[in-house]
C-alpha positions as CSV (number, residue, x, y, z in Angstrom):
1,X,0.0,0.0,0.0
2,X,1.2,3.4,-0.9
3,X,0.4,7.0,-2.3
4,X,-2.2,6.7,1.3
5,X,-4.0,9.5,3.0
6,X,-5.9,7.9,6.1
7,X,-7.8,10.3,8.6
8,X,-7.5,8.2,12.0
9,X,-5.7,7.1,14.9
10,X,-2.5,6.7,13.7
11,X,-2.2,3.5,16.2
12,X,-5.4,2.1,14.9
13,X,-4.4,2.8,11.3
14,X,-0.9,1.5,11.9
15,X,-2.1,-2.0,13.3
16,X,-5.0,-2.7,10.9
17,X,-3.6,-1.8,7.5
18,X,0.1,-1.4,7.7
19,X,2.5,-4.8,7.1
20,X,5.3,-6.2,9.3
21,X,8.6,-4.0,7.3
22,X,6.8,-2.3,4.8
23,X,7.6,1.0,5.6
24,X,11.4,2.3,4.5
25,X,11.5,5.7,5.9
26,X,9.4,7.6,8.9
27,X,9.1,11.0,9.9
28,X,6.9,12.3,12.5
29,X,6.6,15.5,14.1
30,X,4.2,14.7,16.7
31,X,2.1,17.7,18.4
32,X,3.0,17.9,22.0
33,X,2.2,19.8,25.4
34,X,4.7,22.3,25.3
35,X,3.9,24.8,28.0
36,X,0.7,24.2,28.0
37,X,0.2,25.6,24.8
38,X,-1.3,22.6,22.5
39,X,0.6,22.9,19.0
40,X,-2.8,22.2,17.1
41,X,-4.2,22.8,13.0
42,X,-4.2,26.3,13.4
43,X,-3.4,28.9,15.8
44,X,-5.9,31.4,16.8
45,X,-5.8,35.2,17.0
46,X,-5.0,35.9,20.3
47,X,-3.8,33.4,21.5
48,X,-7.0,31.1,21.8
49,X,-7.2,27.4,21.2
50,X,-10.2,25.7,18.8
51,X,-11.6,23.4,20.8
52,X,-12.3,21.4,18.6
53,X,-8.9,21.0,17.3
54,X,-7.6,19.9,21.0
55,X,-10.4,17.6,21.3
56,X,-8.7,15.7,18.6
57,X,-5.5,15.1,20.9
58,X,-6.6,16.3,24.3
59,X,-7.2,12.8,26.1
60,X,-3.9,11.5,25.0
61,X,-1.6,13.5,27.4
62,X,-4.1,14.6,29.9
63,X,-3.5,12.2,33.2
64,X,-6.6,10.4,33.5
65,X,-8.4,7.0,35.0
66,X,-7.3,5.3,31.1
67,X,-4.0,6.6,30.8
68,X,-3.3,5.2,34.6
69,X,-4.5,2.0,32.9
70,X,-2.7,2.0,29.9
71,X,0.6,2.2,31.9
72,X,-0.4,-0.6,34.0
73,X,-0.8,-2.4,30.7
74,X,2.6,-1.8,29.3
75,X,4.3,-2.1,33.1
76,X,2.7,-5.8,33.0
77,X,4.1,-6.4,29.2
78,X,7.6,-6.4,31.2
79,X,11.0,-5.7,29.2
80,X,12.7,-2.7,28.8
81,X,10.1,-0.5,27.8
82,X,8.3,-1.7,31.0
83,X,11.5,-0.9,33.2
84,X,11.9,2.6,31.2
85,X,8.6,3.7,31.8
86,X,8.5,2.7,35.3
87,X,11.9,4.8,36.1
88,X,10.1,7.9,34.2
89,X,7.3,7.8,36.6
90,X,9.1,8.1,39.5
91,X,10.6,11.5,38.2
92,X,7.1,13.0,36.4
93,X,4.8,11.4,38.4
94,X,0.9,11.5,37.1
95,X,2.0,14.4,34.9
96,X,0.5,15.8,31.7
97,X,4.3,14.9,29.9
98,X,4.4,11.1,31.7
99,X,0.5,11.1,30.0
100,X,2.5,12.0,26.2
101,X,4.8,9.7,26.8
102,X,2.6,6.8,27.3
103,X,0.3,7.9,24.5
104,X,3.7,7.7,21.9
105,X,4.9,4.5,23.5
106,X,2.0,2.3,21.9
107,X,2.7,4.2,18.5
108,X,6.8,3.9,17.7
109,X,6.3,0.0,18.8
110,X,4.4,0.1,16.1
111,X,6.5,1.9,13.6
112,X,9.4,-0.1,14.3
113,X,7.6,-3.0,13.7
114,X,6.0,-1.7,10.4
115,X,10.0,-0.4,9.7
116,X,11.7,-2.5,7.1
117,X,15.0,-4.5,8.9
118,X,17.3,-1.5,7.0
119,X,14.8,1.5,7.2
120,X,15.3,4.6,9.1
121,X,13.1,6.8,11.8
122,X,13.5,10.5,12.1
123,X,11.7,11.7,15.3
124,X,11.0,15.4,15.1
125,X,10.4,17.1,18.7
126,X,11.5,20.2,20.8
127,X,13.8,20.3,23.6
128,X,10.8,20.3,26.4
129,X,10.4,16.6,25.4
130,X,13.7,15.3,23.5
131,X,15.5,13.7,26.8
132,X,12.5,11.7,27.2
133,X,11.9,10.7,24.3
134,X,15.4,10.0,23.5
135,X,15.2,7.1,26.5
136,X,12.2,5.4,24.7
137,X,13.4,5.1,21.0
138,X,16.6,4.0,23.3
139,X,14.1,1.0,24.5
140,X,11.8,0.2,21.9
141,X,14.7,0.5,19.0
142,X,17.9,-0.6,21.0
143,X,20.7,2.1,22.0
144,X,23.2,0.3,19.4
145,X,20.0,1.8,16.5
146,X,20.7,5.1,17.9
147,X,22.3,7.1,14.7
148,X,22.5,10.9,15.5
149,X,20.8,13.8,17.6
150,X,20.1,16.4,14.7
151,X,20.0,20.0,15.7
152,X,18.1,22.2,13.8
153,X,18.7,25.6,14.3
154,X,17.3,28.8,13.1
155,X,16.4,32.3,13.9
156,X,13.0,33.8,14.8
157,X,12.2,36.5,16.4
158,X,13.4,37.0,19.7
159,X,11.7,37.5,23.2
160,X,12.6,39.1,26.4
161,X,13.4,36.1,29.3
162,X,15.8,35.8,31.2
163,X,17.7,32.9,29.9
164,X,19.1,32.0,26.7
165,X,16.9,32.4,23.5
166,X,15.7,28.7,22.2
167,X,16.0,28.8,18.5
168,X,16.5,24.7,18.3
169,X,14.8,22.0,17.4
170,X,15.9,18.5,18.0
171,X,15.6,15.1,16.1
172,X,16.5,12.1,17.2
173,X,18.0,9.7,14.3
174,X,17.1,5.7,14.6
175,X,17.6,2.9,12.2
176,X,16.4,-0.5,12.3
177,X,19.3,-2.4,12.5
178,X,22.6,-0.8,13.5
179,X,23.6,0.6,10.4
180,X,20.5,2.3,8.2
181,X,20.7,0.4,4.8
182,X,20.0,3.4,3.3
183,X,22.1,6.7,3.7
184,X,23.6,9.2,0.8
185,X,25.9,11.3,2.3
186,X,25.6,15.0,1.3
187,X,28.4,17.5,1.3
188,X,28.1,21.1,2.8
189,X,29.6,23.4,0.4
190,X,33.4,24.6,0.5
191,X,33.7,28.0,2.8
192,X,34.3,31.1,0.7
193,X,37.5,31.6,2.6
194,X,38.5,27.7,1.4
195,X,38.1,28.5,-2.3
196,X,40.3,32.0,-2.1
197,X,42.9,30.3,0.0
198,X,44.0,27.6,-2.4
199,X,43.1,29.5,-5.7
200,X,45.7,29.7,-8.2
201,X,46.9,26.3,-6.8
202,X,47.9,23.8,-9.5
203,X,46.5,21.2,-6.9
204,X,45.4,20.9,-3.2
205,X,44.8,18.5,-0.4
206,X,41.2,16.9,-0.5
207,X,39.6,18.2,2.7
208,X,37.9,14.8,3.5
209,X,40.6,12.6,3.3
210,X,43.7,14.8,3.5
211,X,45.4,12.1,1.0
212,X,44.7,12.3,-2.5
213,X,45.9,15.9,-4.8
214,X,43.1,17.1,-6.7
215,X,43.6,19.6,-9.6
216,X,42.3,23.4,-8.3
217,X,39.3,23.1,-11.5
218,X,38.3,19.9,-9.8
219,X,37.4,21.4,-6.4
220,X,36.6,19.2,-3.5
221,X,33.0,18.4,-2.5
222,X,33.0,19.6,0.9
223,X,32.8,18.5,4.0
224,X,30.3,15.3,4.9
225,X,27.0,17.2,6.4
226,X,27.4,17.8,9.9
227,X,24.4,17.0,12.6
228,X,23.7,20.7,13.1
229,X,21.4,22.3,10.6
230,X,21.0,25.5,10.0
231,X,18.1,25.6,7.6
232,X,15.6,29.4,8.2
233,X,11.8,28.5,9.7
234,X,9.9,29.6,7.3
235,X,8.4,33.3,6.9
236,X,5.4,34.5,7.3
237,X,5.1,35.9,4.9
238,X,7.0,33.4,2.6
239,X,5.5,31.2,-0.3
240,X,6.0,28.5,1.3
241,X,3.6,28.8,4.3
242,X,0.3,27.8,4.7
243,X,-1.0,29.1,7.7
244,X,-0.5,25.9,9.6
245,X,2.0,27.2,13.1
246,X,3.8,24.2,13.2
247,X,4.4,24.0,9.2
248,X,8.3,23.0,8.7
249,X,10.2,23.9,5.8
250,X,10.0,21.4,2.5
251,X,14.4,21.5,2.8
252,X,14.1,20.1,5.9
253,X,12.3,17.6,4.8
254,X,14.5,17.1,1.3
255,X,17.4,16.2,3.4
256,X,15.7,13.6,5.3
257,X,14.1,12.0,2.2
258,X,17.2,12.1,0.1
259,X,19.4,11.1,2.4
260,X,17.3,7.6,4.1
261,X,15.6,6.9,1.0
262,X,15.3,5.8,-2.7
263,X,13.4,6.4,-5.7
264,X,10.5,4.5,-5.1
265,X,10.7,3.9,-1.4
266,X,8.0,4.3,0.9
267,X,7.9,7.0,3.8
268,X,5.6,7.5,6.3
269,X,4.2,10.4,8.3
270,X,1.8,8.7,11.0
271,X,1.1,12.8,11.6
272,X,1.1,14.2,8.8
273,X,-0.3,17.6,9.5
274,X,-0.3,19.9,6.5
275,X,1.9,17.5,4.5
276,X,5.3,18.7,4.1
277,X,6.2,15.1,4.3
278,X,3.9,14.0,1.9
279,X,5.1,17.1,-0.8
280,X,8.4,16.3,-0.7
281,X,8.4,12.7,-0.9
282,X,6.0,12.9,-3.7
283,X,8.1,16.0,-5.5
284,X,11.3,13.4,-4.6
285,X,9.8,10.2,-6.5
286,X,9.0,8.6,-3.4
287,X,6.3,6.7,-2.4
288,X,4.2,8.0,0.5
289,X,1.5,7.2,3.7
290,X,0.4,10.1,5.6
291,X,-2.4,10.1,8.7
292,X,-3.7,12.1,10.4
293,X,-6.8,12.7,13.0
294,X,-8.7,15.5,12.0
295,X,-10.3,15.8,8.6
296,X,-9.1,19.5,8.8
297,X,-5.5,18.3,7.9
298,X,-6.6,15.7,5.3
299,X,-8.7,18.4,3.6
300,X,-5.4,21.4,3.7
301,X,-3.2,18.1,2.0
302,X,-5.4,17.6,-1.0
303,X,-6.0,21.0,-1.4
304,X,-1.9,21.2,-1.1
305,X,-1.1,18.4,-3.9
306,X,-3.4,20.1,-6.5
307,X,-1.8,23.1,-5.8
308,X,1.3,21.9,-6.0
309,X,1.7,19.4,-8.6
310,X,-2.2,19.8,-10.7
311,X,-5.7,18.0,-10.9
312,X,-3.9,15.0,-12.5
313,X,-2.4,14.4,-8.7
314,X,-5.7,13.0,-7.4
315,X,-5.4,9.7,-9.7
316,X,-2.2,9.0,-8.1
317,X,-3.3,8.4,-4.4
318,X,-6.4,7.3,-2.4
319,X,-7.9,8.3,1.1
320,X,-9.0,6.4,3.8
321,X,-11.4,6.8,6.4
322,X,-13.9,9.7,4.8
323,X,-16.9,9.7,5.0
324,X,-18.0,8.5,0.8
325,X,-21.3,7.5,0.8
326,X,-24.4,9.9,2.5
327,X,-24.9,6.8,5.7
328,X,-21.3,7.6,6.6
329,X,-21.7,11.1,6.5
330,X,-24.7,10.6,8.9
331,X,-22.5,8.1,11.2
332,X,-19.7,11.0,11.2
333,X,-21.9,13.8,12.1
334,X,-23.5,11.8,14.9
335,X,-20.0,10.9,16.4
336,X,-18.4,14.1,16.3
337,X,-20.0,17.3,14.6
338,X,-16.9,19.5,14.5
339,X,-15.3,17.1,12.0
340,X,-18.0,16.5,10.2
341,X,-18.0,20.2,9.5
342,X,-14.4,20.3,8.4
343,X,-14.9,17.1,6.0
344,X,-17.7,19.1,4.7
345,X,-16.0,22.4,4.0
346,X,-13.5,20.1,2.7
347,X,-15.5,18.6,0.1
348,X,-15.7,22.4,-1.6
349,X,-12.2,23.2,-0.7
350,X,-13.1,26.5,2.1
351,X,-10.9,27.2,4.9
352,X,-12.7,26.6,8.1
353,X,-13.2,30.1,10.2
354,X,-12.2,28.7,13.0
355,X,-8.8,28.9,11.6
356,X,-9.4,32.7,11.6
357,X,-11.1,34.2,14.1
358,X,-10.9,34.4,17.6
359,X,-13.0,31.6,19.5
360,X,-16.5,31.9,19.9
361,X,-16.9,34.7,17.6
362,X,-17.8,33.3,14.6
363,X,-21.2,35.1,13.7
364,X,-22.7,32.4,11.9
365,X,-19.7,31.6,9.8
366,X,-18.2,28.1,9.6
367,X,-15.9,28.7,6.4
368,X,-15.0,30.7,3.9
369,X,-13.5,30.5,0.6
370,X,-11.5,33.6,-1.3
371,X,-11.5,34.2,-5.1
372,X,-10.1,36.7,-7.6
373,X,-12.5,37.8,-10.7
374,X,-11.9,41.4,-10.9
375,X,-8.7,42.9,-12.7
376,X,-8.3,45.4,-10.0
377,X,-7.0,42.5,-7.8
378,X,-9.5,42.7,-5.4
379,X,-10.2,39.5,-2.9
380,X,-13.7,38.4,-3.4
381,X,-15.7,35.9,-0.9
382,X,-18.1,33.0,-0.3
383,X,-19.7,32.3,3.6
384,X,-20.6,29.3,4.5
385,X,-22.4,27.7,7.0
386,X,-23.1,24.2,7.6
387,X,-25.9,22.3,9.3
388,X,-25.6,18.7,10.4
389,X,-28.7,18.0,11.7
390,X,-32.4,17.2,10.1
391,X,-34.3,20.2,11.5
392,X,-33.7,23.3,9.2
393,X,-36.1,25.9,7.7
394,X,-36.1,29.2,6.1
395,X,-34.5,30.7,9.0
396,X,-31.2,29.4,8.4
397,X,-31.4,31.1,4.4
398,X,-32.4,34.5,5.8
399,X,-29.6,34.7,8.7
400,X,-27.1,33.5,5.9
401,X,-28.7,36.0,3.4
402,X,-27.6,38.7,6.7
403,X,-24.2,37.4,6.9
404,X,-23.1,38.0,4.1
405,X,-24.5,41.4,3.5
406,X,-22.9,42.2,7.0
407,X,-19.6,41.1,5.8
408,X,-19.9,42.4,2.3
409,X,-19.7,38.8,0.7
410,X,-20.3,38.1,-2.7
411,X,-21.7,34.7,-2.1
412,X,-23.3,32.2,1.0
413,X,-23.5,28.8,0.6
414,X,-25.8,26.7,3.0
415,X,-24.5,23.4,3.3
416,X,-27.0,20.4,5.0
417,X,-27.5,17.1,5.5
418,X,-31.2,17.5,5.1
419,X,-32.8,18.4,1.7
420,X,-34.0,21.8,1.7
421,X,-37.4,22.6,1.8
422,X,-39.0,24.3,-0.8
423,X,-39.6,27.8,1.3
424,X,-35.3,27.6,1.9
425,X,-35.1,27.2,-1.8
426,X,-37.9,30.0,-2.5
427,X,-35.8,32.3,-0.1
428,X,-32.6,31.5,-1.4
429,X,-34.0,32.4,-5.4
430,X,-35.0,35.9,-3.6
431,X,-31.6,36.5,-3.0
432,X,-30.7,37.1,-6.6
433,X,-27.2,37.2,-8.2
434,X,-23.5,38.2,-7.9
435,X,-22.2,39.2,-11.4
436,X,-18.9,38.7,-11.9
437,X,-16.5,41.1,-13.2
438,X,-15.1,38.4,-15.6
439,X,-19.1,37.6,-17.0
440,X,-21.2,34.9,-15.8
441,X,-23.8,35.2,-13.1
442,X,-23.2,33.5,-9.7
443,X,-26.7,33.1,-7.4
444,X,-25.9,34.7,-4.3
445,X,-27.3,32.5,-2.1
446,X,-26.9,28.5,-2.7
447,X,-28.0,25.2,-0.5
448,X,-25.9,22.3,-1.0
449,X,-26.9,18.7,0.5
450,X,-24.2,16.1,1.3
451,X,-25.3,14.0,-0.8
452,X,-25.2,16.5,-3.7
453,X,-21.3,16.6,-2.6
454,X,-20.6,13.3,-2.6
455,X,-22.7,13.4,-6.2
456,X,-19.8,16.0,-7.3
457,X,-21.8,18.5,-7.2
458,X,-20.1,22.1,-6.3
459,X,-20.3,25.9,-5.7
460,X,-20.9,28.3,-8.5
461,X,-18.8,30.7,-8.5
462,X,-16.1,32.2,-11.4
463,X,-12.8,30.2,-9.7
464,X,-14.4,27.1,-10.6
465,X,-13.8,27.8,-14.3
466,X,-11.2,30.5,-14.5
467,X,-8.8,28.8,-11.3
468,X,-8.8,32.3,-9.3
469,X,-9.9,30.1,-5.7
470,X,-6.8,31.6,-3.1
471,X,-8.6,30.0,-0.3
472,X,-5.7,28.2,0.7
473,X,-2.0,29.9,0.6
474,X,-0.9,28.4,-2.5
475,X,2.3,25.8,-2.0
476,X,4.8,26.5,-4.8
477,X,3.9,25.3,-7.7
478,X,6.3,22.0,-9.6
479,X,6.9,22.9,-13.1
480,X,8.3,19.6,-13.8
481,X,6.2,16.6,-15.1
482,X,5.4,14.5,-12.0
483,X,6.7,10.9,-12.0
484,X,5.0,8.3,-12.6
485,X,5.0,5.9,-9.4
486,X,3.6,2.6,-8.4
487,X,0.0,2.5,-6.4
């Protein structure tokens, strides 16, 4: 199995549909408590927290009655892991980190088990939770697997404390077996200083092996990388981001890939967030599995490979774990309503508000998606709202017809499980048109059902035709043809 999006558990995922050594490479960043401050989808203004997002996480590293059993568990198991967690609980106690610990525990037994016998892990975490971590890859992967402790440093702003400024991340380098199978050593480039010192030399030492003479229009490759990085976070502004906080830059990521894998190989991210992992490895030839728990993520990474590669991307993978027919819908919305919502707005590609605005002030507004249709430049938008439930009436039209007057929107979209009755569609006719710029008339209010959706079914509006939507920051776009690769 490969080319893979799964919204889940990543443990659940991990044991029913991943092999014994199928996997050659893994990278996870894995959210964690740092602080207190949950590193979820998307930051708030202010500082706020969607609940909703947390929810996704918040009982894996809050100490409760099942992680005090789920300890007990892996005490009983005996071994080394046993005997490692045990010694961590005597220093953090019944503490939020001994709570992530136990929750990760579970997971990188299964990755090393799904790990081919000469694959490599890359564990991606900050300092707050490296030491410990460090001693369970140490237990669950050997200490003779242990391959490096990666810095990666890099400069952000900087704020007043009184200690030293933490611009460092740290990640923790495991193979296997001893020796990763797999690993292409990469140079760093020859200092300025180098070059002007030996030229107009017929020939110089090599600076690797200080043996063989190489002629001065041969120049030496460099050093072998060392395990400090010094790669830049990306901007805020930069192309690159997509409005996801924890987001790390695709170079980061090209390292790891090119250096612990081959064309063809299969890497996993069992949190996969907004894909990075997945858009390199899939930009690199590789072969690729990503999960994730919320259907917000899933949604932002197929909205990330059409932007970054074109439509034709969608034939090359499948998801798993969406809701495709109108029953699951129904089972999904029952379960938990705030994904629902996000697998809905995902179905017509708008960025959840949540993402946007502080917490609890949403005024009616669930998504939104942004378009361009007027030469001026200017940013045009669409409200939508969505409504899981079976009781809905004209109401719901008229108090989207107010939001988007309020909010100067050029289109609201209703979207609903139940069919609309015919005084919501008589309401919504009343509404009348937008008229775009570019031609074309656009009606200004619209009521989608899921199953219309899953029918394929969409919104009217002029990006559907003329590919204006900017909903989503736009990844940078590969010019090259994308490779074929085995499903």
């Amino acid at each position: 199995m490969s080319n893979t999006l799964f919204y889940g558990d990543n443990l659940d995922v991990m044991r029913r549909y991943l092999a014994d050594e199928s996997i050659d490479l893994i990278y996870l960043d894995p959210p964690f408590n740092s602080n207190a401050d949950y590193n979820v989808l998307f930051a708030e203004h202010g500082g706020e927290k969607a609940a909703a997002q947390i929810k996704a996480f918040e009982d894996t590293w809050e100490w409760t009655i099942e992680t005090a059993r789920t300890l007990e568990e892996l005490v009983e198991e005996g071994g080394i892991v046993s005997e490692t967690l045990q010694g961590l609980y005597k220093i953090l106690g019944a503490s939020n980190t001994m709570a992530y610990l136990i929750m990760m525990v579970p997971r990188l037994t299964e990755m090393r088990r799904v790990l081919r016998s000469e694959g490599s892990i890359y564990l991606h975490c900050d300092p707050t939770a490296s030491a410990y971590l460090r001693l369970i890859m140490d237990a669950i992967f050997g200490t003779r697997c242990f391959q490096n402790e990666i810095i990666w440093s890099y400069r952000r702003w900087p704020t007043k404390t009184r200690r030293y400024q933490k611009m460092h991340d740290v990640i923790l380098f495991y193979a296997k077996s001893q020796r990763p199978g797999t690993f292409h050593v990469e140079y760093e480039p020859n200092s300025e200083s180098y070059v002007k010192r030996f030229k107009g030399n017929t020939q110089v030492l090599d600076v690797v092996t200080r043996t063989r003479k190489i002629p001065v229009d041969e120049p030496s490759k460099g050093l072998p990388r060392r395990d400090v990085w010094d790669l830049s976070i990306i901007a805020g502004s930069g192309a690159e981001r997509l409005g996801y906080p924890t987001q790390k830059p695709e170079v980061l990521l090209d390292r790891i890939i090119a250096t612990s894998s081959n064309p063809d190989d299969i890497v996993l991210d069992p949190f996969c967030g907004c894909g990075t992992t997945i858009a390199a490895a899939q930009r690199l030839g590789r072969r690729w599995i990503g999960i994730d728990i919320t259907h917000l993520a899933i949604g932002l990474i197929k909205h990330r490979l059409i932007n970054q590669f074109g439509d034709a991307i969608t034939e090359t993978y499948s998801v798993r774990g969406e809701p495709t027919v109108l029953e699951e819908a129904q089972a999904l919305a029952k379960e938990d309503e705030h994904q629902f919502q996000f697998w809905a707005l995902g179905l017509v590609g708008a960025r959840p508000a949540q993402s946007e605005q502080k917490k609890g002030a949403d005024y009616g507004i669930d998504g939104n998606i942004y378009f361009h249709d007027d030469p001026r430049g200017k940013t045009k938008r669409i409200i939508l709202s969505v409504k899981a439930g079976e009781n809905i009436g004209p109401a719901m039209v008229r108090d989207l017809h107010g939001t988007v007057s309020r909010e100067k929107a050029e289109i609201g979209v209703l979207i609903t499980m139940a069919r609309p009755t015919p005084a919501m569609e008589k309401d919504a006719a009343k509404s009348g048109f937008y008229v775009s710029p570019m031609g074309g008339r656009h009606p200004k209010i619209q009521i989608l059902t899921i199953e219309q959706l899953l029918a394929g079914k969409s919104i009217d509006y002029p990006a559907r035709s003329q590919r204006t939507d900017v909903t989503f920051k736009k990844a940078r776009r590969i010019v090259s043809e994308m490779p074929e690769l085995p499903i």
